[in-house]
C-alpha positions as CSV (number, residue, x, y, z in Angstrom):
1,X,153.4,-160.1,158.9
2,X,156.7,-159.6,160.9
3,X,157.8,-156.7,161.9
4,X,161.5,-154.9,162.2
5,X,162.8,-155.1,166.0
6,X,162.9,-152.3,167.4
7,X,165.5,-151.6,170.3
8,X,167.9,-148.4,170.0
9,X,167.9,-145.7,167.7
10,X,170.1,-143.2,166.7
11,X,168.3,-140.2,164.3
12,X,168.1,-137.0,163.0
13,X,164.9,-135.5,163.1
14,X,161.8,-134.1,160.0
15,X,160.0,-131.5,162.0
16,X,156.4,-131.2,161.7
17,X,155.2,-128.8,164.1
18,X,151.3,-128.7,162.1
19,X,148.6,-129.3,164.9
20,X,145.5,-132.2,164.4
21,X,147.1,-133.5,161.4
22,X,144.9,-136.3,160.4
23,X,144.9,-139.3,158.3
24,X,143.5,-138.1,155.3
25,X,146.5,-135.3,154.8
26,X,148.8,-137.8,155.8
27,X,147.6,-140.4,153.2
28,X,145.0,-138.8,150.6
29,X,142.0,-141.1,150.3
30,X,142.5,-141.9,147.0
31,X,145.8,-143.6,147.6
32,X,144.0,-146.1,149.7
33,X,143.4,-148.6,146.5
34,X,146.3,-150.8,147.5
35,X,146.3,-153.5,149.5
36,X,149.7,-154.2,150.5
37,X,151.8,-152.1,152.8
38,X,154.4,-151.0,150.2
39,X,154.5,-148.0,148.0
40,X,152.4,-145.6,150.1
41,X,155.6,-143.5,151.1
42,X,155.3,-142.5,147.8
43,X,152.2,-140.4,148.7
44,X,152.9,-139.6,152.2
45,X,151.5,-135.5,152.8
46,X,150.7,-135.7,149.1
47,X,148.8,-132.8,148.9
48,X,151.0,-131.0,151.2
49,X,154.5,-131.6,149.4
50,X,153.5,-131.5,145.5
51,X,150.6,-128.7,143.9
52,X,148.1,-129.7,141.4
53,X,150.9,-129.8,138.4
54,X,152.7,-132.6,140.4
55,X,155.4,-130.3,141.4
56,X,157.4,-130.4,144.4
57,X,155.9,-127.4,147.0
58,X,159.1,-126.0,147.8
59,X,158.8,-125.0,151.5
60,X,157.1,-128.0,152.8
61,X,159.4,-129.8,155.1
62,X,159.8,-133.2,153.5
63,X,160.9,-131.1,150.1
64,X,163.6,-129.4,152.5
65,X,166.6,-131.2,151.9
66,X,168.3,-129.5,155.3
67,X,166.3,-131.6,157.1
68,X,166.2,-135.7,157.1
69,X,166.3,-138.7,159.3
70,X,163.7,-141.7,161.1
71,X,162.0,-139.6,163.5
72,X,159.4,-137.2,162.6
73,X,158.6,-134.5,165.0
74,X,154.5,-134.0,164.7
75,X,152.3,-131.5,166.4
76,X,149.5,-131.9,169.1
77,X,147.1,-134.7,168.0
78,X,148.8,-136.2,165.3
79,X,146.8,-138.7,163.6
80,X,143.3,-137.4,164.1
81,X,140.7,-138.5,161.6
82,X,139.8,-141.6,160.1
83,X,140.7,-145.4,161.4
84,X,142.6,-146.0,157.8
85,X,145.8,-148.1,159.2
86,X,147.3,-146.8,155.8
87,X,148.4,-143.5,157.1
88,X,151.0,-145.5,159.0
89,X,151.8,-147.8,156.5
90,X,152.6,-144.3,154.5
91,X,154.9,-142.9,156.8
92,X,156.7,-145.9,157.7
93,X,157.0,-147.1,154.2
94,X,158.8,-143.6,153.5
95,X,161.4,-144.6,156.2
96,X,160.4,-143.1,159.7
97,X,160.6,-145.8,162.8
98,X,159.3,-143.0,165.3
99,X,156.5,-140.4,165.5
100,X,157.1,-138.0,168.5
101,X,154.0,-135.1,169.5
102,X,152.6,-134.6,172.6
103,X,149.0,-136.6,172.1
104,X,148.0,-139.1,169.4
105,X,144.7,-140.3,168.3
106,X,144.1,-143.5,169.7
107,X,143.3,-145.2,167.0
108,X,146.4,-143.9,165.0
109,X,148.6,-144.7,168.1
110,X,147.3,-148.9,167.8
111,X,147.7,-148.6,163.9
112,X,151.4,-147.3,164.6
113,X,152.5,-149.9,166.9
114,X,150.7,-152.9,165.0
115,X,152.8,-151.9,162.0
116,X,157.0,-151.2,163.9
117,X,156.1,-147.3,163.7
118,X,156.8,-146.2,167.0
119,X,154.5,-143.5,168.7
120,X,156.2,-141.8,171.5
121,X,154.0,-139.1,173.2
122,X,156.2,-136.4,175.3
123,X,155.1,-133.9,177.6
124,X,154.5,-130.4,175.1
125,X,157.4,-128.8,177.0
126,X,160.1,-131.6,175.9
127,X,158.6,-131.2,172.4
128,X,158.8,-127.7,172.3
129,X,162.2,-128.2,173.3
130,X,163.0,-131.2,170.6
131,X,161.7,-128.6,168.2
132,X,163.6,-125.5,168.9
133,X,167.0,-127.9,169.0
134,X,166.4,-129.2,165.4
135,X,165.4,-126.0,164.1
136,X,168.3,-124.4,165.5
137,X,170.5,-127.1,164.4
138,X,169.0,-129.9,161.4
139,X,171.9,-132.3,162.0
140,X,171.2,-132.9,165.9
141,X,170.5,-136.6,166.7
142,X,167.9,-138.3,168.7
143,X,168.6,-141.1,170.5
144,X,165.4,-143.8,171.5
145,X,165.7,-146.3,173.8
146,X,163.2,-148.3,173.9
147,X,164.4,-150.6,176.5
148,X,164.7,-148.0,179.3
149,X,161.3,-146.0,177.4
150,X,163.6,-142.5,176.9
151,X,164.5,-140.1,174.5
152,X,167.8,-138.3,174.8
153,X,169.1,-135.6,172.7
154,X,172.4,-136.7,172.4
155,X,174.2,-132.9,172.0
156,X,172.8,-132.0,175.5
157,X,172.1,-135.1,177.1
158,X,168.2,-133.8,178.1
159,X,165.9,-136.8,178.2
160,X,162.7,-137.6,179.0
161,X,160.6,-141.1,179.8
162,X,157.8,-142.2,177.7
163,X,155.1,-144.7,178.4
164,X,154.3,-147.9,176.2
165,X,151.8,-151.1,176.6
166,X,154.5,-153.4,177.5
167,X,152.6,-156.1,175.5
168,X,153.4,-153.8,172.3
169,X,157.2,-152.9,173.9
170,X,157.8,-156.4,173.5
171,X,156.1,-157.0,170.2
172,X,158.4,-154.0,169.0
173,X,161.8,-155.4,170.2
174,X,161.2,-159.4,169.2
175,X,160.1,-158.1,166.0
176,X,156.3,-159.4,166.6
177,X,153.1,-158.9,165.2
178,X,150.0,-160.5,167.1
179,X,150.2,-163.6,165.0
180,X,153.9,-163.9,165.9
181,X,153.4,-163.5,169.5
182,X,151.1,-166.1,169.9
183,X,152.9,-168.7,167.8
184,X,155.7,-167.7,170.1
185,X,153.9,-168.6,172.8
186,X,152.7,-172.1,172.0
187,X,154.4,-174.0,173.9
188,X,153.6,-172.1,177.2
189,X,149.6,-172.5,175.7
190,X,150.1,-175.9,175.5
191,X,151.7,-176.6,178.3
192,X,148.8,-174.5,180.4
193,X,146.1,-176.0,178.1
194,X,147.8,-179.7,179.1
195,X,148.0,-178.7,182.8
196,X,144.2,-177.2,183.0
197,X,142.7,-180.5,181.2
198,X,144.8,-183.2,182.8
């Protein structure tokens, strides 16, 4: 399964300032039928964006039409919980490319990247920061560079670096899953597998 590249992007911002937020509130466990990736954006904070009648929860975030955009401002420890590699399947599939917060589970942070979702983990001060600008102003824009590893916001120029396995930085801008990456490398296997045996 290919991915989207990933190189520069250009965003407004959901925040989601909710500490430990964990798999199971980000995708309920009995969404997880489905096999394929598509269609879980449909369900993504289900229980926190719609009551038991189905009906939109008016002051949750996502229902807030003020605020929209690829990038999804989380709190400290976002994807806490169980391994399921649906919760981000979910919050891709509803149309974020980037999760920032200031820690992610591990196990949520290898799910992310396997899938094109980009975790970025900032320092809590930056974050703090990211959160105060887009409260204070919903239409202020992101930009991620994943090249150079920073996040800029764009009205004040303020940036910060963030880490990445630079195996999964270059899956994320060829496009690549692990599959992909290898069968790009087959001729350099060959060759070294030729070289080793001959």
């Amino acid at each position: 399964m290919s991915i989207d590249k990933f190189k520069i992007l250009e965003s407004t911002c959901v925040p989601l300032p909710a500490e430990n937020i964990d798999t199971d509130q980000i995708i309920p466990a009995r969404f997880l039928k489905a096999i394929s990736r598509e269609g879980f954006g449909n369900n993504l904070f289900r229980d926190w964006r719609y009551d038991k009648n189905n009906k939109p929860i008016t002051d949750f975030i996502l229902n807030n039409t003020e605020y929209s955009g690829q990038i999804l401002l989380g709190g400290k420890n976002f994807g806490s919980g169980s391994s399921r590699e649906h919760a981000a399947w979910a919050i891709y599939d509803y149309g974020f490319k980037v999760v920032i917060s200031s820690f992610f589970a591990d196990i949520f942070r290898n799910n992310a990247l396997n899938n094109g979702l980009l975790p970025i983990q900032l320092s809590e001060k930056f974050l703090n920061t990211l959160f105060k600008e887009v409260y204070k102003n919903p239409n202020i824009k992101l930009r991620i560079d994943l090249p150079s590893q920073e996040v800029t916001i764009l009205s004040s120029c303020k940036k910060e670096f963030f880490d990445i396995n630079s195996y999964k930085k270059d899956c994320l801008l060829n496009g690549y899953d692990d599959i992909d990456y290898l069968i790009n490398m087959k001729d350099k296997i060959i060759d070294y597998e030729t070289s080793m045996y001959h």
